[in-house]
Backbone bond lengths (Angstrom), bond angles and torsions (degrees), N, CA, C in turn:
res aa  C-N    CA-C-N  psi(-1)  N-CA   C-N-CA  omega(-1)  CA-C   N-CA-C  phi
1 X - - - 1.450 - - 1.525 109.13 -
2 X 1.375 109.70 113.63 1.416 109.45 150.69 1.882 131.30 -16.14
3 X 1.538 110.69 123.71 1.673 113.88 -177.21 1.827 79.62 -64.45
4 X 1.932 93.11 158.01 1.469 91.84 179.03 1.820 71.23 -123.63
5 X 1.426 109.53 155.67 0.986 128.17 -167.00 1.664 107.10 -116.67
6 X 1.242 114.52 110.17 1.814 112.16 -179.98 1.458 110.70 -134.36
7 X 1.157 107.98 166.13 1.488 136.23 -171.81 1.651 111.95 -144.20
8 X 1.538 87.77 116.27 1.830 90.62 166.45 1.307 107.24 -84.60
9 X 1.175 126.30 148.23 1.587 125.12 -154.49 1.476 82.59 -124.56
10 X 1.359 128.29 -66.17 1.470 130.52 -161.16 2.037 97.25 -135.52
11 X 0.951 112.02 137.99 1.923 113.53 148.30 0.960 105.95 -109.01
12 X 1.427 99.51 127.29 1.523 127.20 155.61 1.324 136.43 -60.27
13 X 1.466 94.37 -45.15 1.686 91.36 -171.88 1.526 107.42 168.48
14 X 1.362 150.00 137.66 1.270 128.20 166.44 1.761 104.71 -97.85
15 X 1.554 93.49 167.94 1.259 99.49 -170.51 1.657 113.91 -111.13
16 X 1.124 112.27 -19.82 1.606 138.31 177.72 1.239 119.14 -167.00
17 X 1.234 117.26 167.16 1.592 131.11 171.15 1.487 104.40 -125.06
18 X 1.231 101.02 152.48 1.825 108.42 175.94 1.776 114.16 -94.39
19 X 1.043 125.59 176.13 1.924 113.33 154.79 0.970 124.35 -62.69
20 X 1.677 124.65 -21.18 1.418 129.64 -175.38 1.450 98.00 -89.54
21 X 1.312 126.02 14.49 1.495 116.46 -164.31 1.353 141.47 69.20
22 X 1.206 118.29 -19.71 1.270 137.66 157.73 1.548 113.69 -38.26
23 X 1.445 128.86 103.65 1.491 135.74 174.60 2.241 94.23 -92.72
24 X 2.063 72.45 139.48 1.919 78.43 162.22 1.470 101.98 -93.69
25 X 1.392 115.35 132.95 1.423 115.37 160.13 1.556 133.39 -108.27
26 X 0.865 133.63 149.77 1.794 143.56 145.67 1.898 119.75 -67.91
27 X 1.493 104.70 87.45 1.565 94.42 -170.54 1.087 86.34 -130.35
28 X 1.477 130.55 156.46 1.269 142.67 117.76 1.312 137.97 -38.98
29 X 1.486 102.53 104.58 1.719 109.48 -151.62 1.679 99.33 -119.38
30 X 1.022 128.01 141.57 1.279 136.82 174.49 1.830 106.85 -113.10
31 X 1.013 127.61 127.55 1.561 128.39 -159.33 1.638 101.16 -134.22
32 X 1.453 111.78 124.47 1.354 123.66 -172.50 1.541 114.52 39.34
33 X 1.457 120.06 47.43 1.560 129.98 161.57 1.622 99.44 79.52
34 X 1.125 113.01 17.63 1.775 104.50 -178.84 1.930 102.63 -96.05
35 X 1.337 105.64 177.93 1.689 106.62 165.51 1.224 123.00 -45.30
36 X 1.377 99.72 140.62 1.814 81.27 167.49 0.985 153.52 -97.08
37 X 1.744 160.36 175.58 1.128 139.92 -144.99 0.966 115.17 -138.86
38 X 1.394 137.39 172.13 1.314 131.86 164.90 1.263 97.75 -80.75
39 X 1.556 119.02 147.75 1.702 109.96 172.71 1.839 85.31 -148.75
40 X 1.554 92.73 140.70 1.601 111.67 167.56 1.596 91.73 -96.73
41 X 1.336 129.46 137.96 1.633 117.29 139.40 1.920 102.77 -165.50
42 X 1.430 111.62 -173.95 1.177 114.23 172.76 1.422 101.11 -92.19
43 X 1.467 96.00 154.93 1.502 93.99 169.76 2.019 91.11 -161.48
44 X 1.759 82.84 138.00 1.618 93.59 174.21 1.731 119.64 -61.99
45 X 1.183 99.08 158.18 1.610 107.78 171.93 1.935 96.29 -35.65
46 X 1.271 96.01 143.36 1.509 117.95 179.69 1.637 102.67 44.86
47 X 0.894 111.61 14.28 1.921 95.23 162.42 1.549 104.04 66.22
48 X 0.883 139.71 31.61 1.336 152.03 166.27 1.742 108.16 -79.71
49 X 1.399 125.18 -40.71 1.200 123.53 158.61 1.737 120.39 -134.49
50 X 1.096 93.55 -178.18 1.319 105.71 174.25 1.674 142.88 -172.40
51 X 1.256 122.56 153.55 1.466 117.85 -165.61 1.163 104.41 -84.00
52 X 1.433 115.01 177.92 1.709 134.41 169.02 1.611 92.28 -57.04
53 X 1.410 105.03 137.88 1.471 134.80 176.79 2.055 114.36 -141.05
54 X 1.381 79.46 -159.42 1.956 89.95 -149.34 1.927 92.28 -152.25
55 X 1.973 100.38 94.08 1.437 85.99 156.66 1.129 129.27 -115.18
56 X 1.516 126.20 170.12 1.789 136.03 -141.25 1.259 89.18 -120.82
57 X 1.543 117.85 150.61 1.633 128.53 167.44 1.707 88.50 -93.39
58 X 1.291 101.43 147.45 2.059 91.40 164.57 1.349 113.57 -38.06
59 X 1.119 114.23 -53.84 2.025 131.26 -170.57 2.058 81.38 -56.06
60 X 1.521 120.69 -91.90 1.202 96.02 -162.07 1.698 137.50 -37.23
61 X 1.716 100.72 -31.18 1.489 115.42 -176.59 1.738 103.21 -61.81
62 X 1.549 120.10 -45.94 1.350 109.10 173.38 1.580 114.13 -74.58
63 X 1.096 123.73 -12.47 2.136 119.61 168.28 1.227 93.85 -69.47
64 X 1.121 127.42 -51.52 1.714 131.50 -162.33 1.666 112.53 -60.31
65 X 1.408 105.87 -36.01 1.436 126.31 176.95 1.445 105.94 -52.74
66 X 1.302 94.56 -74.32 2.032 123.23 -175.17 1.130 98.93 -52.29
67 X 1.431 110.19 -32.11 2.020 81.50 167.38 1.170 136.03 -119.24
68 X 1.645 105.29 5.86 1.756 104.23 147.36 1.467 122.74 -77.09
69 X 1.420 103.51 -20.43 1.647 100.45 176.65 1.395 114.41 -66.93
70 X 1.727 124.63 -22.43 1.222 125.06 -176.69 1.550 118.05 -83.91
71 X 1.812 113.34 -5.77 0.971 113.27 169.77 1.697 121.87 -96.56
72 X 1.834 102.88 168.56 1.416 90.28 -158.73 1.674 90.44 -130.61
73 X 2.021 81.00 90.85 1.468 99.43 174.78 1.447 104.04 -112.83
């Protein structure tokens, strides 16, 4: 398999940590030199690795918004 090549551009914020230490984050990730994205995923202490994740176009990150804001969590 091809190295995949990424860049944290900005962190946002984490959302949890695991026992193994592993925090899920919200960062701005740029992946093999393209724009960057919103990306949810885990990632180990110092970002050295990371789990299966989920990235957002701006347009999806604001649908995604509008419809947790409509819920009543």
């Amino acid at each position: 398999m091809a190295d995949i090549k990424y860049e944290i551009c900005e962190e946002l914020g984490s959302i949890s940590e695991n026992s193994k230490g592993w925090s899920r984050e919200l960062n701005l990730v740029s992946w093999n030199d393209r724009p960057a994205k919103y990306d949810l995923r885990d990632w180990a202490p110092g970002h050295e690795k990371m789990g299966k994740g989920l990235t957002l176009t701006a347009e999806e990150a604001k649908a995604l918004r509008d419809i947790l804001n409509k819920l009543d969590i």
